[in-house]
C-alpha positions as CSV (number, residue, x, y, z in Angstrom):
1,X,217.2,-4.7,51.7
2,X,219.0,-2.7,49.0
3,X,216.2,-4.3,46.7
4,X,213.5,-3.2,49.0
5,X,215.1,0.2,49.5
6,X,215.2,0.8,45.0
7,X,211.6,-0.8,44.9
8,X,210.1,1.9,47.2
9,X,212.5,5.0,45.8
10,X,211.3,4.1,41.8
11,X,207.9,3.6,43.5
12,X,207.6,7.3,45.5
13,X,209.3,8.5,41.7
14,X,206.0,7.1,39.7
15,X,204.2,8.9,42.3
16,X,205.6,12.1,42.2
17,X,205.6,12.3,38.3
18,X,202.4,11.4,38.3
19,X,201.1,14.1,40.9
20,X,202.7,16.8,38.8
21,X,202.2,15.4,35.4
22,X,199.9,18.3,33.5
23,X,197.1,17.3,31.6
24,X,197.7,18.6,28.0
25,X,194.9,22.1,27.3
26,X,193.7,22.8,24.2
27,X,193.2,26.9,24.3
28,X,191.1,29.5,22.0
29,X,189.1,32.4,21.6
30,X,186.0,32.7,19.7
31,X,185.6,36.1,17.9
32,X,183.0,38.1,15.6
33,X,184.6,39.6,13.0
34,X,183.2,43.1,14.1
35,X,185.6,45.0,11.7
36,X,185.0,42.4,8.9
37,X,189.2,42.2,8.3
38,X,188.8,38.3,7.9
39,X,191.7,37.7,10.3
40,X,191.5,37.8,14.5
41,X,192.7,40.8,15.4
42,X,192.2,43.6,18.5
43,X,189.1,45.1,16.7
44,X,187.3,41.6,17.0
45,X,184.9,41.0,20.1
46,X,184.6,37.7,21.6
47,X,182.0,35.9,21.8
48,X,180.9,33.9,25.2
49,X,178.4,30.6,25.6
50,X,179.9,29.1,22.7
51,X,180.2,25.1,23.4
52,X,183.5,23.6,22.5
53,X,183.8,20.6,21.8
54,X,187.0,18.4,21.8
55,X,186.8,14.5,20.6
56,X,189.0,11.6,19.9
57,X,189.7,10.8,16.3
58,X,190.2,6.9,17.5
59,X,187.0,7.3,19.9
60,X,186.6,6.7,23.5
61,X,187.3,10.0,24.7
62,X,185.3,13.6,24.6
63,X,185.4,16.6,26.6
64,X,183.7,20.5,26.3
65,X,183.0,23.6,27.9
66,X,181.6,27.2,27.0
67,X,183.9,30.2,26.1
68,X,183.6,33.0,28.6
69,X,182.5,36.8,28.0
70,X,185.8,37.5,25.9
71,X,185.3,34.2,24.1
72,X,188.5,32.4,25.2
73,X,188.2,28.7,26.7
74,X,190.2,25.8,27.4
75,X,189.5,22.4,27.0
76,X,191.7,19.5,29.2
77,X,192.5,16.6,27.1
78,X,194.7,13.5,28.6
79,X,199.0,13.8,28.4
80,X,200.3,12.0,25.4
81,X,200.8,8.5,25.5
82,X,203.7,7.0,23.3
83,X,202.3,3.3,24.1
84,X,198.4,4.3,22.5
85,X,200.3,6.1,20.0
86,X,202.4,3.1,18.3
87,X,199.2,0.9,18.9
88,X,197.0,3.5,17.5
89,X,198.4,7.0,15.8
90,X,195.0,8.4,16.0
91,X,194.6,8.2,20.0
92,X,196.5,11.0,19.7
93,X,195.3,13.4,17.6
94,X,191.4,14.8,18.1
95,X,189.1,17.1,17.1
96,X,187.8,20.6,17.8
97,X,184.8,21.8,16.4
98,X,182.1,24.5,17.7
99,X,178.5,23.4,18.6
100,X,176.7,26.3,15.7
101,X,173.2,26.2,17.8
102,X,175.1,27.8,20.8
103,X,176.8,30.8,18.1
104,X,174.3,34.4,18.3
105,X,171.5,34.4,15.2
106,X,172.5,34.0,11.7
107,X,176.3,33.6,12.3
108,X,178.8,31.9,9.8
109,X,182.2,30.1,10.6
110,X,184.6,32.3,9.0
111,X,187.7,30.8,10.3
112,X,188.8,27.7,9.9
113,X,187.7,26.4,7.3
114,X,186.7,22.4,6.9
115,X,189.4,20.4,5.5
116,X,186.4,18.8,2.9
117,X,188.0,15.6,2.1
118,X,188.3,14.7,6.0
119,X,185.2,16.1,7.1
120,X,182.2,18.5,6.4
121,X,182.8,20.2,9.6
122,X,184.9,23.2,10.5
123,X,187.5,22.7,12.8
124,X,190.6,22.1,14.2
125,X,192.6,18.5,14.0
126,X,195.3,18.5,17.3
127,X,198.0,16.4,17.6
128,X,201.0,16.7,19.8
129,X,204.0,18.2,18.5
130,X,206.6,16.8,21.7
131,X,205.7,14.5,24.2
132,X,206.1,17.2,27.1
133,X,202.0,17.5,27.4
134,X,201.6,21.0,26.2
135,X,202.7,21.9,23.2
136,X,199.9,21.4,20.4
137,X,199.6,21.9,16.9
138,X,196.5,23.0,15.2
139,X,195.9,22.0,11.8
140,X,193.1,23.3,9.8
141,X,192.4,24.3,5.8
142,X,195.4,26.6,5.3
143,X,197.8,24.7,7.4
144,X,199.0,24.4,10.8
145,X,199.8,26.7,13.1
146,X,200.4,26.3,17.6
147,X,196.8,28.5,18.2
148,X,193.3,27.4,17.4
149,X,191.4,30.6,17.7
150,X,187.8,31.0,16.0
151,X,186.4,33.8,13.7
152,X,182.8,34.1,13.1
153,X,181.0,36.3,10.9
154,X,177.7,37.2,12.9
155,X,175.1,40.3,12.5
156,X,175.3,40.6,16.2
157,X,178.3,42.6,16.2
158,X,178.2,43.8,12.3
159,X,176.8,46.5,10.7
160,X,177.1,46.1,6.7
161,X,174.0,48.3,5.4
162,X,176.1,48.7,2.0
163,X,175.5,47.2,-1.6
164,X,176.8,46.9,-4.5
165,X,176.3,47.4,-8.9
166,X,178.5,48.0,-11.4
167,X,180.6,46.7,-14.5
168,X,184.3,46.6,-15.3
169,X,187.1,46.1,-17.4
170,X,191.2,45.8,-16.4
171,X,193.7,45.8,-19.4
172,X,197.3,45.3,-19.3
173,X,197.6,47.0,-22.6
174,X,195.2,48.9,-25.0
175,X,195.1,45.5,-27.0
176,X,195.5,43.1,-24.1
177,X,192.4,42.4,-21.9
178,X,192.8,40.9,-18.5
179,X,189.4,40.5,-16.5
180,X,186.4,41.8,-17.1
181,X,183.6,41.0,-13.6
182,X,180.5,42.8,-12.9
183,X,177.3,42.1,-10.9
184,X,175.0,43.5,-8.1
185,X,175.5,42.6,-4.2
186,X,172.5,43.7,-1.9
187,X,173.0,45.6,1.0
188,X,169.7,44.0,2.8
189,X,170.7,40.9,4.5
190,X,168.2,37.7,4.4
191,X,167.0,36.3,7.2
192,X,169.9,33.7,7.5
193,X,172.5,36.8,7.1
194,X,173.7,35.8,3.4
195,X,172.8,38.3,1.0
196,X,171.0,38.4,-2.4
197,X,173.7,39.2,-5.2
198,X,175.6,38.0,-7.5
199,X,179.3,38.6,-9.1
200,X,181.4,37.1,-11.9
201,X,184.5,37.9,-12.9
202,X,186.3,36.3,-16.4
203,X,190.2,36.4,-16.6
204,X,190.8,36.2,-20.2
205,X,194.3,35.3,-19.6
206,X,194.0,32.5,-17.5
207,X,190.8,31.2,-19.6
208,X,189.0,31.3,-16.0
209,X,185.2,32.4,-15.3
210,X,184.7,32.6,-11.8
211,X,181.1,32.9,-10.6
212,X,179.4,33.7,-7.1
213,X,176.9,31.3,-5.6
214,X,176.7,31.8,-2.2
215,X,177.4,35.5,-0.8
216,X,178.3,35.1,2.9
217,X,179.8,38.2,4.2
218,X,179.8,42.0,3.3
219,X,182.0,44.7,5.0
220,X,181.5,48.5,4.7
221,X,184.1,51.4,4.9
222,X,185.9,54.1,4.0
223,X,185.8,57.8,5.2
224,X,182.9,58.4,2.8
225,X,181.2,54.8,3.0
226,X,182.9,54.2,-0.6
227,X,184.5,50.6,0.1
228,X,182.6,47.4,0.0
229,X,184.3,44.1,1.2
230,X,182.4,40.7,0.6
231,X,183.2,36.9,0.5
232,X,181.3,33.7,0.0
233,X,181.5,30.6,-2.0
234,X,181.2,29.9,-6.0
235,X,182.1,28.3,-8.9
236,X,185.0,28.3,-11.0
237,X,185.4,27.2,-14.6
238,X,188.0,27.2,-17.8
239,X,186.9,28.3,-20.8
240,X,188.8,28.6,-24.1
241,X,189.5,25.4,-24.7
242,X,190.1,25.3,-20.5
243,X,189.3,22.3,-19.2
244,X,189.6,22.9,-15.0
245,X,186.0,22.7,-13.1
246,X,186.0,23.6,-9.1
247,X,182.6,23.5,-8.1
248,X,183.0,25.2,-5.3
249,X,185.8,27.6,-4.3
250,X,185.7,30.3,-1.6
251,X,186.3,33.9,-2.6
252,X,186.9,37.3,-1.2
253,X,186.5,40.8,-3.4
254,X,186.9,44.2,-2.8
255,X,185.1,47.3,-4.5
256,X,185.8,50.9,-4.2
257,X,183.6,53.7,-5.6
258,X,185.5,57.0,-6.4
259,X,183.6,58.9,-8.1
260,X,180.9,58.9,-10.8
261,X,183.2,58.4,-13.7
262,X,185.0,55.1,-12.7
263,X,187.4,54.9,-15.3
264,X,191.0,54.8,-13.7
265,X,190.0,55.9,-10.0
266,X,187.7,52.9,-9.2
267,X,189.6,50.1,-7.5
268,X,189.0,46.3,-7.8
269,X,190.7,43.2,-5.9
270,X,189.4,39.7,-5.9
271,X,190.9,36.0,-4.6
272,X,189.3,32.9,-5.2
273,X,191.0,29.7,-3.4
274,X,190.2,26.5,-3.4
275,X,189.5,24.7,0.3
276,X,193.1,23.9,0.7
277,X,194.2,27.1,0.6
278,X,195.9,27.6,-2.6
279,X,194.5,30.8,-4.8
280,X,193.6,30.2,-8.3
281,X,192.7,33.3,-9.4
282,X,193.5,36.3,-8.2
283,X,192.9,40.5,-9.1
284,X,195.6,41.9,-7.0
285,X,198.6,45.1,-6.8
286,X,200.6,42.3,-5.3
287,X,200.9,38.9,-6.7
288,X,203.5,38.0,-4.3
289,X,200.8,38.1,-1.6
290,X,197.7,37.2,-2.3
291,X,196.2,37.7,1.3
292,X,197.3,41.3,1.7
293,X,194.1,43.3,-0.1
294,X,195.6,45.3,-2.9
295,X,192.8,46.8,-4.7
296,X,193.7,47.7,-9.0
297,X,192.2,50.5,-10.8
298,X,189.8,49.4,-13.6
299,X,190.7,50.5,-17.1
300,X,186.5,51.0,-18.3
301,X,183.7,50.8,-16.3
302,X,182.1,52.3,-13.1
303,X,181.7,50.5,-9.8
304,X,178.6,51.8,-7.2
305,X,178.8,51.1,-4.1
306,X,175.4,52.6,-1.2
307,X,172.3,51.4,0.6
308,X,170.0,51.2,-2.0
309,X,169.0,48.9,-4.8
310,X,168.4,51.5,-7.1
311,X,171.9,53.1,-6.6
């Protein structure tokens, strides 16, 4: 009887564990960079009827859904399992990506990145940081991090009428040159939202020519519509005896026109990373930070920034 009487009490105990066990949510928000800052942030709008998508990296198991007005969604996935997990570490971990026919017209995944050597694709991997069902770890080009939230660049919520010509030099001493970049960025977006344009920028230094192939993004600003912002992909090269070769690296540069004469008032900032994240060359006020847009006066040159080509 005492048998009988354990049998049923472990018995009603599987039950109620298993009528209150939580199945594990993977959570985001899908946003348009309408202030073109590159990072999610409250001046961002969200972007609804985005498809989700969440797979198994061992197979066998997918789920979906669409992000609502504000661009949030959640996607159920099933509770860890430690048994699956020592018979297969991959049961475990899946796969977030977006479906790009559902984004608006023309838009571009800003955020996250693909990790290239696991998969063309941009997107989240997920894996389980405790077996308690709901704590989640997104991992993604620059790292990992507990949200998985989305950043799109899309002309649906962007205005970016702004282009961009001009030459420049920045010395660390009268005989000691650092970078010299130039090129012409046009403020007429093509049909698939890139822009025509092109930019270069040699550090002397480091024996680096970096050189645009692909220009994705472009942000206007500044109280007199004197600040250009643009990002995309290139190539990156040694020279001088410089043997490294990237043939492709992502890139972010900053331009602000102050004036006619540019010397010492226009400013300058450029990073160029590679798809894991590290920078390998960078025209910054803060080396210590390579993310936080420092902008350098140019020693000799002039840097125009409107919305015409023959500016």
């Amino acid at each position: 009887m005492n048998k009988l009487h354990s049998f049923l009490s472990a018995a009603l105990l599987c039950l109620s564990m298993a009528a209150t066990a939580r199945a594990a949510l993977v959570t985001g928000v899908v946003q348009c960079d309408a202030n073109r800052s590159l990072t999610n942030d409250v001046g961002d709008a969200g972007i609804g009827g985005v498809m989700v998508v969440v797979t198994s990296l061992a197979g066998g198991f997918s789920n979906s859904t669409f992000t609502a007005a504000d661009g949030s969604f959640s996607v159920q996935i099933p509770n860890f399992d430690s048994l699956a997990e020592r018979r297969d570490p991959l049961s475990q971990v899946y796969f977030e990506t977006l479906v790009v026919a559902t984004l608006p017209p023309a838009s571009i995944i800003l955020f996250p990145p693909a990790i290239t050597y696991l998969s063309p694709t941009p997107g989240f991997y997920i894996d389980f940081f405790s077996a308690d069902s709901t704590n989640l770890v997104y991992t993604s080009g620059p790292g990992s991090s507990s949200t998985g939230n989305w950043l799109v660049s899309s002309p649906s919520c962007q205005s970016s009428a702004c282009g961009l010509s001009g030459v420049g030099i920045i010395r660390v001493s009268l005989r000691r040159l650092e970078h010299s970049f130039g090129g012409r960025i046009s403020p007429t977006a093509l049909p698939d939202g890139t822009r025509r344009g092109h930019w270069s920028d040699v550090a002397h230094g480091a024996k680096l020519r970096f050189q645009s192939t692909i220009v994705q993004t472009v942000s206007c600003g500044g109280s007199t519509a004197n600040v250009i912002e643009f990002s995309g992909l290139g190539t990156l090269r040694g020279i001088a005896g410089n043997k490294a070769r990237y043939d492709q690296v992502h890139f972010t540069a900053r331009a602000e026109d102050h004036g006619r004469q540019g010397r010492g008032v226009d400013r300058y900032y450029l990073r160029v990373w590679s798809s894991d994240g590290t920078t390998l060359l960078l025209v910054s006020g803060d080396a210590s930070n390579p993310l936080v847009i420092v902008p350098v006066p140019i020693s000799t040159g002039n840097l125009t920034i409107g919305a015409s080509n023959n500016r």
